[in-house]
C-alpha positions in Angstrom: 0.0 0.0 0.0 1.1 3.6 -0.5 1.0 6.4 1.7 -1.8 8.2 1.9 -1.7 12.3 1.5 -1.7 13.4 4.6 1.0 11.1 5.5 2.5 12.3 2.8 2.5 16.0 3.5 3.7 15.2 7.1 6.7 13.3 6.3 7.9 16.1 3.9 9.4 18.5 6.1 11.2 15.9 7.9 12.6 14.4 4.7 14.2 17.5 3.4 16.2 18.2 6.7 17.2 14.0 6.4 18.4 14.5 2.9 20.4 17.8 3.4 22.5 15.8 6.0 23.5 13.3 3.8 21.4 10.3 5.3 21.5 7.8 1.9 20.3 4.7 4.3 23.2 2.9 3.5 24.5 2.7 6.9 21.3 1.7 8.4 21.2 -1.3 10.6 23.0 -4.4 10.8 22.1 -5.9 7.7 23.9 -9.1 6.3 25.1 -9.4 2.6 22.3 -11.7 2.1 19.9 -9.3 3.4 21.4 -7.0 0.7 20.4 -9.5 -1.7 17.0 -10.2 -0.9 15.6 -8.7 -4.0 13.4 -5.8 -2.9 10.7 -8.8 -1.9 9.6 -7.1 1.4 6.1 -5.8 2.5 3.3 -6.2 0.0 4.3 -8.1 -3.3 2.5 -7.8 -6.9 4.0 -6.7 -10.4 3.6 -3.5 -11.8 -0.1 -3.6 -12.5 -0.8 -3.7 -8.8 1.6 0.2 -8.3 -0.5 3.1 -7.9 -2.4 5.0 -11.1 -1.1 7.6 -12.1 2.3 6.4 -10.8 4.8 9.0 -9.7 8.6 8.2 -10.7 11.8 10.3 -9.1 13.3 11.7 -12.4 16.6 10.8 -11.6 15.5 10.5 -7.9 14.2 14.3 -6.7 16.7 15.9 -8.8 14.1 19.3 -8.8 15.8 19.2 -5.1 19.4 17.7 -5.1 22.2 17.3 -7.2 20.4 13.9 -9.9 21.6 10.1 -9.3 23.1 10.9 -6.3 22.6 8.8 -3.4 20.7 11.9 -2.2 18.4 12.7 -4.5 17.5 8.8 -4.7 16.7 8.9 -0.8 15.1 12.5 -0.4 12.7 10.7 -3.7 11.9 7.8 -1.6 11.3 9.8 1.8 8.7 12.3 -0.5 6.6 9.1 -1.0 8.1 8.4 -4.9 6.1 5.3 -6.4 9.5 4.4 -8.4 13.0 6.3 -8.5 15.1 6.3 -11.5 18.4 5.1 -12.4 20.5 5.6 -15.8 23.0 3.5 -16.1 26.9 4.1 -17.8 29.9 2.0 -17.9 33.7 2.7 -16.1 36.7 1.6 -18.1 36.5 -1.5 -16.0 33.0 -2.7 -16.8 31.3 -1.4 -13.5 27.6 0.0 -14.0 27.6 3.6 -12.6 24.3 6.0 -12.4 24.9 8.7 -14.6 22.4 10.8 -17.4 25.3 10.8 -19.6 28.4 9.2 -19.9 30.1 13.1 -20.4 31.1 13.8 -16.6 31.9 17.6 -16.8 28.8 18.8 -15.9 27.6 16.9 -13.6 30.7 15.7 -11.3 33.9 18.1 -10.1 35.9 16.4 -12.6 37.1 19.4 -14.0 39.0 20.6 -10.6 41.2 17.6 -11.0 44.1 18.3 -12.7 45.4 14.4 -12.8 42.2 14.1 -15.1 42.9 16.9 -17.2 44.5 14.9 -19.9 41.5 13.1 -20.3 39.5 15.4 -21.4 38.6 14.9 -25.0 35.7 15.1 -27.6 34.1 12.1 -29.1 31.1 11.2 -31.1 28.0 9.7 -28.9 24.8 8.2 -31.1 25.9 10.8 -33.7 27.0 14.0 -31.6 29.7 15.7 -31.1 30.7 15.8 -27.2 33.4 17.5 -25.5 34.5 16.4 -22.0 35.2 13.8 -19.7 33.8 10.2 -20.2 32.9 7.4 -17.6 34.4 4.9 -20.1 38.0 6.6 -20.2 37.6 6.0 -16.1 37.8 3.4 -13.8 35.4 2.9 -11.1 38.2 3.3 -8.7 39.1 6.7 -10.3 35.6 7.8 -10.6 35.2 7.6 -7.0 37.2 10.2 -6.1 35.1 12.6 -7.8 31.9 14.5 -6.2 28.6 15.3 -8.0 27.2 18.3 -8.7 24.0 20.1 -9.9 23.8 19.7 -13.6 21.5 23.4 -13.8 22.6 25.7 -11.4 21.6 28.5 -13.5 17.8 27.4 -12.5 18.5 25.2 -9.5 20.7 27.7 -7.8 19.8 26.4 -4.2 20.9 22.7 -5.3 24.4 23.7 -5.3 24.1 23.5 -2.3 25.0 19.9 -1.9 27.6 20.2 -4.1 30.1 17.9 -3.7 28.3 15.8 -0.7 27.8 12.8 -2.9 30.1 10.5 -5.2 28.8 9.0 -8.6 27.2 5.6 -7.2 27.3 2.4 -8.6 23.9 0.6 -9.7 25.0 -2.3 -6.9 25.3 0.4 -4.4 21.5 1.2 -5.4 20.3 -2.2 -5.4 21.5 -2.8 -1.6 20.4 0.7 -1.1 17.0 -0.3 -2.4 16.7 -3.6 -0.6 17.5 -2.1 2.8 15.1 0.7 2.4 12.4 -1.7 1.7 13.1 -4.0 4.7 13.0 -0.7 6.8 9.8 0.1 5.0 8.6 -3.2 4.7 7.3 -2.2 1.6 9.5 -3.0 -1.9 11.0 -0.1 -3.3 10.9 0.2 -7.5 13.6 1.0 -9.3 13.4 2.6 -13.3 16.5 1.7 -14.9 17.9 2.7 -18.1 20.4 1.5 -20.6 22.0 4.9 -22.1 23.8 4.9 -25.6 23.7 1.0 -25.5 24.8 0.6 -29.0 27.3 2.7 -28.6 29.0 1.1 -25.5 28.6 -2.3 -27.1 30.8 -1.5 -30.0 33.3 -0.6 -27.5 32.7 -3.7 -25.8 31.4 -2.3 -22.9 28.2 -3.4 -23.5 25.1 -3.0 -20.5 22.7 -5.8 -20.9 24.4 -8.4 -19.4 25.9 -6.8 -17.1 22.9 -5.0 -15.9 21.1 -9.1 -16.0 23.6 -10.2 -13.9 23.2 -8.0 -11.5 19.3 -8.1 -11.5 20.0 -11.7 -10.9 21.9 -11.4 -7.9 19.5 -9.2 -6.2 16.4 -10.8 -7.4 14.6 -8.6 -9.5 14.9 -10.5 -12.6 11.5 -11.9 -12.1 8.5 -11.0 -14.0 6.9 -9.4 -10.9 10.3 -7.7 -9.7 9.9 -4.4 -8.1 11.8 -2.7 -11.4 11.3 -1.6 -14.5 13.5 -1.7 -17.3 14.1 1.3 -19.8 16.0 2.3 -23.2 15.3 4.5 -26.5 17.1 1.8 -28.3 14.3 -0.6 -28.7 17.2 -3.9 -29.4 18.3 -3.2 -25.9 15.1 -4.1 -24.3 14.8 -7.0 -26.6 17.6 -8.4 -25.4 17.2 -7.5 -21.9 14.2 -9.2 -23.0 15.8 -12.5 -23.6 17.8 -12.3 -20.4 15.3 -11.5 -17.5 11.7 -10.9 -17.1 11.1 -8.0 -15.6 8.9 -5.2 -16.7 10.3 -3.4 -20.0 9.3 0.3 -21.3 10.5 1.5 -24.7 10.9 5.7 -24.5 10.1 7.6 -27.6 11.4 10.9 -28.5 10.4 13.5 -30.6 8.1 12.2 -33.7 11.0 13.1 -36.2 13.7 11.5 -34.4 15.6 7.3 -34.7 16.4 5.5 -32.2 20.4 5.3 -32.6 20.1 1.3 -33.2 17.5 1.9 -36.2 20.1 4.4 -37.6 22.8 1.8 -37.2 20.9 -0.5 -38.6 19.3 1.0 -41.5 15.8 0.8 -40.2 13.8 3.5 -41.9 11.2 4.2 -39.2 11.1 7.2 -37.4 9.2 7.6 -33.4 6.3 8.8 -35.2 6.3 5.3 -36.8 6.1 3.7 -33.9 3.4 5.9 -32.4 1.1 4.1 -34.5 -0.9 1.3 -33.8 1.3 -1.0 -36.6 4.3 0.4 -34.2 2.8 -0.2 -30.9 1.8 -3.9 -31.5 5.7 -4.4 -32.4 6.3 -2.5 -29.0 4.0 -4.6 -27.2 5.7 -8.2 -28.3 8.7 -7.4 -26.3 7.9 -4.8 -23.8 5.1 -4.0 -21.3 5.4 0.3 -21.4 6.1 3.0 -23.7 7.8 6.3 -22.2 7.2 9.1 -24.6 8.2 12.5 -24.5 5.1 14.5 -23.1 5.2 16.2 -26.7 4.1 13.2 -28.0 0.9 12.9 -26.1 -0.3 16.6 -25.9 2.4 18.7 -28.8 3.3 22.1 -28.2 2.8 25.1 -30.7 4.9 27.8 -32.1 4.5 29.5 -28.6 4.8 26.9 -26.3 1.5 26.6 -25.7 -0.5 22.6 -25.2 -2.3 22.1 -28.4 -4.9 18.9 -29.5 -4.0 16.0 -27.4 -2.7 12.9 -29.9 -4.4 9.4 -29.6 -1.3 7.7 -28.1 -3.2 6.7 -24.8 -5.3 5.4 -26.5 -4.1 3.8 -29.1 -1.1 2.6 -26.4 -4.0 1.1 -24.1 -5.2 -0.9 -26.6 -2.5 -2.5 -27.2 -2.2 -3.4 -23.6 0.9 -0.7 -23.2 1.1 1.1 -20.0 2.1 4.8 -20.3 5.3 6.5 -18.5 5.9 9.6 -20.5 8.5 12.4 -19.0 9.5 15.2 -17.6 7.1 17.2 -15.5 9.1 19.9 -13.7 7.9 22.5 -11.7 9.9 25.6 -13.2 8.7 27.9 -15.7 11.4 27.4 -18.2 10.1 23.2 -18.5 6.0 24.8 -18.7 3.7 24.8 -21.6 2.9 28.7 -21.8 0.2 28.8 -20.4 1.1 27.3 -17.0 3.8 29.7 -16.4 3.6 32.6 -14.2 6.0 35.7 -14.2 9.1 36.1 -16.6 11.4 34.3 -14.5 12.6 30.8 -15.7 13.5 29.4 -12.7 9.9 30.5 -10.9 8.2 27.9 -10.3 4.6 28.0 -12.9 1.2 26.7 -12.2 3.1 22.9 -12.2 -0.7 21.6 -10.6 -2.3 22.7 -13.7 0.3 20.8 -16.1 0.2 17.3 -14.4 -4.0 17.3 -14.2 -3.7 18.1 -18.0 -1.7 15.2 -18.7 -3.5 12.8 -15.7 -6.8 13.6 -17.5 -5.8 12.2 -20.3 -5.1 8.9 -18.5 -1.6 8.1 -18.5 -0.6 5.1 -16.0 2.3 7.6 -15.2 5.0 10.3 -14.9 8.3 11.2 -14.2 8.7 14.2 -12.4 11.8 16.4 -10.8 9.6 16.9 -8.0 8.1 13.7 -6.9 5.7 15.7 -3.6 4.2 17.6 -6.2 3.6 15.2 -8.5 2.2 12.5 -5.8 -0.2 15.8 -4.8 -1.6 16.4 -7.8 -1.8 12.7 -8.3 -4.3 11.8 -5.2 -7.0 13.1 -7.2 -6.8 11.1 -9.9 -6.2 7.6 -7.8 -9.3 5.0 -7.2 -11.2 6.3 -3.5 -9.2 9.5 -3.5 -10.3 12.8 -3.9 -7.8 16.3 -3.7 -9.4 16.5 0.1 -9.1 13.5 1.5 
């Protein structure tokens, strides 16, 4: 069972002052490596189609609040009363799975104030792009360690910066246990939404993320078909192989309508997002994978002025196929609003972010992920079975 609102709202305050001091729950208890293993299984069991509608997911845990994939934000998600917290996953040098948006460093770790890494600092070609920086490949988990994360927009998250430096890049284990003992403390499993970034990519440089990413979901028991996880990528081949290795839940994301996926652009596959938008592209979707995570474009597009236009058929047409929903990135500041949910001229305001996520819950998505996690869980209650915005 979830928390209701009022518990909720009560546990809030508390939670920010926990996070600030650095509590990640990793120290907690006396727990055994075996409990660390234990696969999430504690509390009330179920797959996915027993979570919450509309689900609420930790973009990158509460990264509207602290530095994202931090140990931090991951906890200060969970204590806000997230349904599921996310993870994107990168390779080291050595083959270690580290929880990064991006395999380029710079922004997002102190990497820069090291001068023994200043040598590695080079530009390469990612899924067709031109990036300059610092790379978690060119690293090894050992080396990446001593670096400390950072806020990756402190131009519009100015108070983040705060917690500069108070975390280091985790590793996806370190999540796992991190997971399993915060569910044994909760007696309640804690869902993870993990993502393969750039997997064709890494695998031509033999670093590639499946089976690592099996074998560790394996070891911790969420491989399962009713494992408290779900599994993520834009490169649809990477959740059909993840689909032949475990059997957990898998969501294909979709970007904008006139974008490839990077493996359909290896490959020579001529279709395009919008292709798979359809109903012909959906049923393909739907033999492998249980979700679809679109850009919120592609469910209610934006005009020339940034304003919400005619809302698509997608959830529909998704629904029927027996596809779940998860489309992203609700965030509370202006500069992330449609138009007309902004208020003031300044882009780091927060806008009328209640306004923007009943839009979108109206329209019946099973999900979202949000930066902010409390206000997306509030504006939720109204929209879940026996719960009303006063209850």
């Amino acid at each position: 069972m979830t928390q209701g609102g009022a518990a909720r709202r009560t546990v809030l305050g508390a939670a920010v002052l926990a996070a600030g001091t650095g509590i990640t729950g990793l120290a907690a208890g006396t727990a055994t490596a075996a409990d660390d293993r234990s696969g999430g299984g504690h509390g009330e069991g179920g797959g996915y189609r027993d979570l919450p509608v509309p689900l609420v997911i930790g973009h990158r845990g509460a990264s509207g609040y602290r530095p994202e994939h931090t140990l931090g934000s991951y906890q200060l998600a969970l204590d806000l009363g997230a349904d599921v917290i996310e993870q994107d996953l990168v390779p080291t040098k050595d083959g270690h799975l580290v929880c990064r948006h991006e395999n380029e460093i710079g922004g997002t770790t102190d990497v820069a104030d090291h001068p023994e890494f200043a040598g590695r600092r080079t530009t390469k070609t990612v899924d067709g792009v031109s990036v300059t920086g610092w790379f978690t490949e060119d690293f090894t988990l050992a080396e990446l360690k001593t670096l400390r994360a950072k806020e990756r927009i402190p131009a519009l998250r100015q108070r983040n910066t705060l917690y500069d430096g108070h975390w280091a890049v985790p590793t996806f284990e370190e999540v796992l246990r991190w997971a399993n003992r915060e569910g044994r403390l909760r007696d309640k499993r804690v869902w993870l939404h993990v993502e393969t970034k750039h997997p064709t990519y890494f695998r031509n440089l033999g670093l590639g993320l499946e089976e690592p990413l099996a074998r560790l979901l394996r070891r911790y028991g969420r491989d399962g078909r009713d494992a408290a996880v779900f599994l993520q990528s834009f490169e649809p081949s990477s959740i059909q192989r993840l689909s032949r290795l475990v059997s957990a839940p898998r969501v294909v994301l979709l970007s904008a309508a006139n974008t490839r996926p990077w493996d359909f652009e290896t490959a020579k596959d001529p279709r395009t997002v919008a292709d798979l938008v359809k109903p012909e592209g959906l049923k393909w979707i739907a033999g492998f994978a249980q979700g679809i995570g679109p850009t919120l474009d592609l469910i209610v597009p934006r005009d020339a002025a940034g304003k919400l236009g005619t809302p698509t058929t997608l959830v529909r047409d998704a629904h029927a196929k027996g596809l779940v929903l998860h489309p992203y990135t609700a965030r509370n500041e202006n500069s992330f609003l449609p138009a007309e949910y902004r208020k003031g001229t300044d882009p780091a305001a927060y806008g009328d972010a209640f306004g923007a996520f009943k839009k979108y819950f109206e329209l019946g998505v099973d999900g979202i992920f949000t930066d902010n996690p409390d206000t997306g869980l509030l504006a939720a209650e109204a929209f879940r079975p026996g719960r009303g915005v006063n209850r």
